[in-house]
N, C-alpha and C positions, 0 to 999 in steps of 0.2 A: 540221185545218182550223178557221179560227175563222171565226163568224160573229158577223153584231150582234144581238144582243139586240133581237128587233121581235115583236109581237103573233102575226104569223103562227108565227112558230121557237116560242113557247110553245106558240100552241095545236098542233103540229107534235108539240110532246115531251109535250104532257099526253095528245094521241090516241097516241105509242107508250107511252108508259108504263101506258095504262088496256089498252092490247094485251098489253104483261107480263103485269100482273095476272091479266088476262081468262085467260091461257096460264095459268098459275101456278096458279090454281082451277080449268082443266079444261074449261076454257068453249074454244071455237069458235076454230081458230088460224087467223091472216091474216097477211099479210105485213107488212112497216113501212112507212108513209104516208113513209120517206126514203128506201125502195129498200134498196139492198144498205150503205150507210154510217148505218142509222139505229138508233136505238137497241131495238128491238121483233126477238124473232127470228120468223126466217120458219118455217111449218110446218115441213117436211121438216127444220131444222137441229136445230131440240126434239124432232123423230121420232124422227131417228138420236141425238142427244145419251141421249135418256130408254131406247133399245136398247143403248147403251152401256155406262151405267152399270149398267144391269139382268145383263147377260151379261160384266163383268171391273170388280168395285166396286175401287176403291184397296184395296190391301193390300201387308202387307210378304212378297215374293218367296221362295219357300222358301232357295233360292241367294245371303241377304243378308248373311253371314257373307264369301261370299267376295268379293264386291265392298268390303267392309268391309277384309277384312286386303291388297287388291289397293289400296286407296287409300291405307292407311297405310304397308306398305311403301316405294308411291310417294313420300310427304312423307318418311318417317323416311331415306329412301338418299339424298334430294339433299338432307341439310339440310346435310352435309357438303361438300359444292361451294358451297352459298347464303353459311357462313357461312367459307370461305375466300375467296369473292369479296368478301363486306363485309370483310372483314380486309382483304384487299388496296387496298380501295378508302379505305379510313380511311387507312392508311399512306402511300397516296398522297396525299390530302388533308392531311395531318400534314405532309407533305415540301412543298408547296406554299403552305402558311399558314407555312411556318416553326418549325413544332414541337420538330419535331428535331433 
């Protein structure tokens, strides 16, 4: 969505962004003065976001070996099909410019 650039849409983004902040330090959480499309989050989404993080941080998955050799397998068995398709398509190409 774009909007114009007017006095109100600032002071609109300066009251969500002092609502960040305000969240951010631990200070008093409010909804966003835009509703559900605005830039400030609402309580309840930094609730559950902050019990999230808390109870399953990012990490690397004991099982990441095997998605690893399940990906490469994947690319390493059709590179064989990819690179008899590009052959065949340069050949053709070569046959159509005149090459050959």
């Amino acid at each position: 969505m774009i909007a114009k650039l007017t006095a109100e849409n600032l002071r609109k983004f300066a009251a969500a962004q002092a609502a960040q902040k305000e969240e951010a330090a631990g200070g008093a959480k409010k909804a966003s003065s835009f509703g559900s499309m605005g830039f400030a989050r609402s309580a309840t989404n930094t609730v559950d976001r902050a019990k999230a993080e808390e109870a399953a941080p990012h990490g690397v998955p004991r099982n990441w070996q095997v998605n690893v050799r399940k990906q490469l397998k994947k690319g390493l068995s059709g590179k064989d099909t990819r690179m008899t398709k590009i052959q065949k398509r340069l050949d053709q190409l070569k046959k159509e410019v005149g090459g050959e």
